[in-house]
C-alpha positions in Angstrom: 9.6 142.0 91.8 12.0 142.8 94.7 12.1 139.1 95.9 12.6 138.4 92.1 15.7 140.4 92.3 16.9 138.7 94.9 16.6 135.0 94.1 18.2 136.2 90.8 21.3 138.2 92.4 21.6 134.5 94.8 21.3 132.1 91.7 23.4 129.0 91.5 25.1 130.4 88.8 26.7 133.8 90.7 30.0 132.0 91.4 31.0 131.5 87.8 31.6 135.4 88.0 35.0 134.0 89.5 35.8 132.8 86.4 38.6 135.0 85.0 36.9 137.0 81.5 40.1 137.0 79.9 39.7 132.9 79.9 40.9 131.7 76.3 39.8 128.3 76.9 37.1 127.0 79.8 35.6 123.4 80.3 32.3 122.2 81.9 32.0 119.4 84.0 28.7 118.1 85.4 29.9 115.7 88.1 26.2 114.3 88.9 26.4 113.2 85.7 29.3 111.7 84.4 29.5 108.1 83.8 32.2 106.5 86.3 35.5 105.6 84.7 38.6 103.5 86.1 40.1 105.9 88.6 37.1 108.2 88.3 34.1 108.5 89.9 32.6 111.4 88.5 34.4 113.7 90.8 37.8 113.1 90.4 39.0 117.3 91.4 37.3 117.0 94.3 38.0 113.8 95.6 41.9 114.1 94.6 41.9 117.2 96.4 39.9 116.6 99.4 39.6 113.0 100.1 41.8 113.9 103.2 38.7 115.5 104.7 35.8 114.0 102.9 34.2 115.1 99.6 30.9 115.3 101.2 31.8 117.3 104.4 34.0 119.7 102.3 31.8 122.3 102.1 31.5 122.3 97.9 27.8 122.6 96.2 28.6 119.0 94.2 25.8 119.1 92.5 26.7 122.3 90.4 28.9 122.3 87.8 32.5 123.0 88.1 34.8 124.6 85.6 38.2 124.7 84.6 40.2 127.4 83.0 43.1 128.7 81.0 44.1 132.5 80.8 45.3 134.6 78.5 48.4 134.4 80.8 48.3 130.4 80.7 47.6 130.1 84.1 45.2 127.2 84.1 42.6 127.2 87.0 39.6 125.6 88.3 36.3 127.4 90.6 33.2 125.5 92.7 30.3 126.4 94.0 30.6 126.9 97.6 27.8 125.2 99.7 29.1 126.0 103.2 32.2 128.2 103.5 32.2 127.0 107.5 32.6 123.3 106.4 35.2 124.5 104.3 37.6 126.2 106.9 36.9 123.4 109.2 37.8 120.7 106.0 41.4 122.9 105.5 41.7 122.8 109.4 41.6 118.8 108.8 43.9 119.2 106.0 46.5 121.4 107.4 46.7 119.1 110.5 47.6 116.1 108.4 50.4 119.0 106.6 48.6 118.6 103.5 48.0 122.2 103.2 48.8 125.6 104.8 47.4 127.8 107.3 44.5 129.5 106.0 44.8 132.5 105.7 41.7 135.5 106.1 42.3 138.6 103.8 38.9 141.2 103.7 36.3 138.7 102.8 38.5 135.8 101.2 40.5 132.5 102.4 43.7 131.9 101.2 46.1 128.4 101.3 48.6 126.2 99.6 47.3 122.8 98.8 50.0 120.4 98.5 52.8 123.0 98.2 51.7 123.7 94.8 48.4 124.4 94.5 46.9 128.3 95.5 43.0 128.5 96.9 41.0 131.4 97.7 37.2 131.3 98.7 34.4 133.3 99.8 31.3 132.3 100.4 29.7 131.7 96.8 33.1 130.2 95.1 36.4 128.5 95.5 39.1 129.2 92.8 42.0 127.1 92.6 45.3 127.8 90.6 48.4 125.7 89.7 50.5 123.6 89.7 52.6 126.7 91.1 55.9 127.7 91.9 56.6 128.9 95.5 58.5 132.1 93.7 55.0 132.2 92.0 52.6 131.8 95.0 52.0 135.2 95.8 50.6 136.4 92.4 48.2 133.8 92.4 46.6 134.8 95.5 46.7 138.3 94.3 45.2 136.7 90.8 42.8 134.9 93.0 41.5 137.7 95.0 40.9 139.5 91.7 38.8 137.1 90.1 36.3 136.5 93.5 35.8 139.9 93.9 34.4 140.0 89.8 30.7 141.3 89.4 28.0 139.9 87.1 29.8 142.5 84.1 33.5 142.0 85.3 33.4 137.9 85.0 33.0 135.2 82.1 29.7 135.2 81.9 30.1 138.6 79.7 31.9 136.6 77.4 30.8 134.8 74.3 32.5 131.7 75.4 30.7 131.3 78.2 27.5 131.8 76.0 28.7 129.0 73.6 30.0 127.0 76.2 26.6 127.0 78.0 24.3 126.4 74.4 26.4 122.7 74.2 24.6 119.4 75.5 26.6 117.5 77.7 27.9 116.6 81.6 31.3 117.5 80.2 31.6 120.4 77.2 34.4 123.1 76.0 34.9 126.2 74.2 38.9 127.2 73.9 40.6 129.4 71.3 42.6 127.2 69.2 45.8 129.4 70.4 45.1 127.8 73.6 47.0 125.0 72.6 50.6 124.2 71.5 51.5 125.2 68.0 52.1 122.1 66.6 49.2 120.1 68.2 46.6 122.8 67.3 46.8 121.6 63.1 43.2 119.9 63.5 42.0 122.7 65.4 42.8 125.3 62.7 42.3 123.4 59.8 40.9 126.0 57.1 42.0 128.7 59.2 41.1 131.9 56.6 44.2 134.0 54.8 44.8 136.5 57.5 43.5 135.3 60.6 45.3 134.0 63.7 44.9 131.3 65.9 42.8 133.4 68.5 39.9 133.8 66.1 39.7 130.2 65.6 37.4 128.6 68.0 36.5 124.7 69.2 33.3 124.0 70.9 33.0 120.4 72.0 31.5 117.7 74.5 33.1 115.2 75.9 32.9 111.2 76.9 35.6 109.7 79.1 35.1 105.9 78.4 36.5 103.1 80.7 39.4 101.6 79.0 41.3 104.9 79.5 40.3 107.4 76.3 38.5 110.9 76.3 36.7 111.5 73.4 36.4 114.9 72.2 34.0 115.6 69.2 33.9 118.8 68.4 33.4 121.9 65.4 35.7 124.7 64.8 34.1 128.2 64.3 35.1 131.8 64.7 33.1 135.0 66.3 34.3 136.9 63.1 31.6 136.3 60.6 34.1 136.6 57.5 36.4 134.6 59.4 33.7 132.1 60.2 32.6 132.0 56.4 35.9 131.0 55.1 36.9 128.3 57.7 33.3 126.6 57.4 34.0 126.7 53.4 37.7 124.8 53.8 36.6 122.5 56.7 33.9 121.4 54.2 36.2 120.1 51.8 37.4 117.5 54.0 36.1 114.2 53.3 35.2 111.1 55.6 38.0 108.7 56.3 38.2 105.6 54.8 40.8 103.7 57.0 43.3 103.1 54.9 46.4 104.0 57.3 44.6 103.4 60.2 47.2 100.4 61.3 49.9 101.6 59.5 50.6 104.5 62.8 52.5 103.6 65.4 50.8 103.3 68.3 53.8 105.0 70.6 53.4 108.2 68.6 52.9 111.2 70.9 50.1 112.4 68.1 48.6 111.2 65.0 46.3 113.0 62.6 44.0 111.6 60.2 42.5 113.2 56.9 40.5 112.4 53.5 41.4 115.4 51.0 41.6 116.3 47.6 45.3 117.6 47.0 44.2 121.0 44.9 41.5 121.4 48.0 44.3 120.9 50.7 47.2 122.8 49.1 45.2 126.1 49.8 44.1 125.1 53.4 47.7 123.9 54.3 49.1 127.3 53.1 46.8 129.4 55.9 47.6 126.9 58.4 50.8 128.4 60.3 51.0 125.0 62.6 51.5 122.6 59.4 53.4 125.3 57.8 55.9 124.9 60.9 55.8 121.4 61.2 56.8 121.4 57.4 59.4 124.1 57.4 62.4 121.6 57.0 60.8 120.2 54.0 60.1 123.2 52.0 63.2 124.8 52.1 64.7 122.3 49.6 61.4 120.0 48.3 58.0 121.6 47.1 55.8 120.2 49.1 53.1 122.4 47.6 53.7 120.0 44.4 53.4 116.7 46.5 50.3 117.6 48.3 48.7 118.3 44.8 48.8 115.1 43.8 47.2 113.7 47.1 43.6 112.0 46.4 42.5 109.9 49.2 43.5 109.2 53.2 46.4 111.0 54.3 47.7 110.7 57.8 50.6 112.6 59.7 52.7 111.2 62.6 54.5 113.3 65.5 57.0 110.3 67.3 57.6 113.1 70.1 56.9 116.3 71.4 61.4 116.9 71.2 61.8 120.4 69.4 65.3 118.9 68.1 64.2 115.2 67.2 60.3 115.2 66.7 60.3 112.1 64.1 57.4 113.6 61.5 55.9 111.0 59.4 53.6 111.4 57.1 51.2 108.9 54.4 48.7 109.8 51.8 47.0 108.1 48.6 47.7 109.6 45.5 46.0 110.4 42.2 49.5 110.7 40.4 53.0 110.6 40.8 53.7 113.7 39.1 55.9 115.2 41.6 58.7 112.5 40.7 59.7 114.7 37.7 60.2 117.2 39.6 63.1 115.9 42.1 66.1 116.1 39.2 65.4 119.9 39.4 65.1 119.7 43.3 68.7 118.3 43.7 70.1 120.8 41.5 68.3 123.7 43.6 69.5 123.0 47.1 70.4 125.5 49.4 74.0 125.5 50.4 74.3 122.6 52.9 71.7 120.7 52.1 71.3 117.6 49.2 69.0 115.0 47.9 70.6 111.7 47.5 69.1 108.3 45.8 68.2 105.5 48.2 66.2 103.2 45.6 63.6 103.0 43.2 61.8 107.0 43.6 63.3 106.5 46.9 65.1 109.6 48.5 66.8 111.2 51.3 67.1 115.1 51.9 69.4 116.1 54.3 70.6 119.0 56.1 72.6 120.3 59.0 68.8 120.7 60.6 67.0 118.5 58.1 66.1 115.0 57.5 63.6 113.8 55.4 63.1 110.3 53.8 60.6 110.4 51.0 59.2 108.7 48.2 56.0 107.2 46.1 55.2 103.6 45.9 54.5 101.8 42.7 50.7 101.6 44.1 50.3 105.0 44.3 51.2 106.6 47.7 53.5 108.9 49.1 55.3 108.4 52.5 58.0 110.2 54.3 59.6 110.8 57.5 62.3 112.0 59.5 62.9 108.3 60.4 64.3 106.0 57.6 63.1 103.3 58.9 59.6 104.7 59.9 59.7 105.7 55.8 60.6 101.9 54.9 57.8 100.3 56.8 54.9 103.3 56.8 53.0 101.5 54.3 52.9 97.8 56.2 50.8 97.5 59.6 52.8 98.8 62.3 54.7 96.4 64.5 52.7 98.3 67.4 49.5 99.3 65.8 47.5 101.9 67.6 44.8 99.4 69.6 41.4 98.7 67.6 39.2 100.6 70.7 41.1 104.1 69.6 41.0 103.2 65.7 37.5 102.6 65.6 37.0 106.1 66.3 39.0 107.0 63.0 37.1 105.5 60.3 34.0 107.7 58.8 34.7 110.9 60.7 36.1 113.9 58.2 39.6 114.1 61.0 40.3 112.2 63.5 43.4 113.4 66.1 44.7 111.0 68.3 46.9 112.3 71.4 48.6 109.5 73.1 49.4 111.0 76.7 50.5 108.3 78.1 54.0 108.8 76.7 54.6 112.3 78.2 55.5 115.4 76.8 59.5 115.9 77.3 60.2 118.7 78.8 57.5 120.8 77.8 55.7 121.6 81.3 52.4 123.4 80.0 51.5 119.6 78.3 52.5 118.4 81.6 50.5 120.3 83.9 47.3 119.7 81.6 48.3 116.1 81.6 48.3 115.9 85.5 45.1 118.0 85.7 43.5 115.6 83.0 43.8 112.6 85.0 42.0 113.5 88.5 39.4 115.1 86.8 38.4 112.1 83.9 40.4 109.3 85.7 43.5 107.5 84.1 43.5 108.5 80.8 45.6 107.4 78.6 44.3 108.6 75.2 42.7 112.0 73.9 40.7 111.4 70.3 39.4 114.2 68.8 36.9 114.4 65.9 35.5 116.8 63.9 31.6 117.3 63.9 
């Protein structure tokens, strides 16, 4: 029983206790068994980081898994097993040399440097945490944050958390749990789709594997759930009422949109989910303040698809599609114009054909003889929405789109502006799964 103990308390798995329990979002990655991608050859981290001294002299257990995390603080991290902590001092020694990193430094039991000028690593002799990108005004609180997290215990760590539990119950050399406030507000609409009356983004969470395919797209399929059973019960019940896809705006999207979002509801159905979801109540906040979208979305039966040009907080270029069962909401638009707030109007632009504008809004909108709605920020997005875009998204991504109940498509490669926390992920994205160039997500 006592050698039992023992192997136990030594287990492979003791250095995810590094793992920070206050995690919010935390991916797997099996490097042994990921299929090699352009730019990727199942251990992207580890080469990117350490090619300088060899991947296989760098002292790293690659055959465990490694993981990568987000706090509650947003600090987003990664931690390895540690095969050798010897060939690990002498693989900095190497690096430091060639002024790729600094000194190491010894403090108790744990190593400290800074990788590239902007990355902070500690180890000890079961794990190696890594932090960043970082500031150099910001270096010093990681290593504290660092030595923190190796010095966790079996009750201190993730593996207390329910996360991890979930995280570890999913098949697959890559898999994630995050809580859906992990993510940007205005990206996290598919994520908390069916979010419950009185729940927040933190209860709402996505387990998911992942496949990074060689012409340059991760695929994410994943479920949403919530630890809360009420909270659970609801979002299961709403999620349920969206339908499979048919295709029908599949090459009507741009395919230089930052992010595009594909549906099949039933208008009633979605009018109640979109009224608990705070991220498409932002991203329709212009709107509503002079148009009722509530009374447009009812009469939505069919594919319905919405369009982010940019991730600009001032210009963002929303566009959005859907087939209808009626035009109903038409009759409605006389009494619109008359019920403006001060500084904003409607104005005619052609046959059930109008613009709203505002000091802060913009919104061309209308319904098509055949039966569908279409809008956007962009007149001439509005004009051309229903036609096959000039620069269709490419048939390898679309095929993804067609028969799954949402589809979210994330086009990286066009950058994020100057929001640095999509930046950061973006730059951590690409060592890890190789050049990617497209994130698709799909609900189970």
């Amino acid at each position: 029983m006592s050698c039992i103990c023992i192997n136990l308390s030594c287990s492979n798995d003791d250095y995810t206790n590094a793992i920070p329990a206050n995690s919010k979002a935390i991916i797997s990655i099996d490097a042994g068994e990921m299929e090699p991608t352009d730019g990727n050859d199942g251990k992207g981290i580890i080469s990117a980081l350490f090619k300088d001294c060899g991947i296989d002299e760098s002292g790293l257990d690659l055959t465990s898994r490694i993981y990568l995390f987000e706090t509650a603080e947003g600090n987003l991290g990664a931690c390895m097993k540690v095969d050798d902590s010897d060939d690990l001092n002498t693989c900095f020694e190497k690096l430091k040399e060639k002024g790729i990193c600094d000194k190491v430094i010894k403090k108790r039991d744990f190593n400290f440097t800074l990788l590239k000028g902007s990355w902070a690593i500690g180890y000890n002799d079961k794990a190696m945490l890594i932090q960043g990108p970082i500031l150099p005004a910001q270096q010093a609180d990681a290593i504290r944050a660092i030595g923190k997290w190796l010095k966790q215990e079996d009750d201190d760590g993730i593996k207390s958390s329910p996360l991890f539990e979930k995280l570890n119950s999913i098949e697959g050399s890559m898999t994630m749990v995050a809580q859906a406030d992990a993510l940007p507000e205005k990206l996290s609409i598919p994520f908390t789709i069916g979010q419950p009356k009185g729940s927040d983004a933190s209860q709402i969470l996505i387990a998911a594997s992942m496949t990074a395919t060689k012409d340059g797209c991760l695929l994410i399929n994943g479920n949403t759930f919530s630890l809360n059973k009420q909270v659970d019960e609801e979002l299961q019940k709403s999620t349920g009422k969206l339908r499979k896809i048919n295709g029908r705006y599949t090459n009507n999207i741009s395919g230089k949109s930052l992010c595009s979002i594909f549906m099949n509801v039933n208008g009633p159905d979605f009018v109640d989910i979109a009224h608990n979801n705070p991220a498409l109540g932002a991203l329709l906040a212009g709107a509503n303040t002079a148009i009722d979208m509530d009374n447009i979305l009812r009469c939505v039966n069919g594919d319905f698809a919405i369009s982010i040009g940019s991730y600009d907080e001032n210009d963002m270029k929303i566009s959005m599609v859907a087939q209808l069962a009626n035009r109903n909401f038409l009759k409605d638009v006389d009494y619109w114009k008359k019920s403006c707030p001060a500084g904003t109007q409607i104005e005619d632009c052609g046959k059930d054909y109008f613009h709203l504008k505002g000091s802060e809004t913009s919104l061309w909108f209308g319904a098509s003889d055949s039966n569908e709605f279409f809008a956007s920020s962009d007149n001439d997005i509005a004009t051309n929405i229903l036609k096959p875009s000039l620069h269709p998204i490419p048939r390898s991504i679309t095929k993804h789109i067609q028969g799954n109940r949402l589809c979210m498509i994330l086009n990286i490669s066009e950058g994020f502006g100057d929001n640095k926390a999509l930046s950061n992920a973006a730059d951590i994205i690409k060592p890890i799964f190789g050049d990617i160039k497209t994130i698709i997500y799909t609900l189970k």
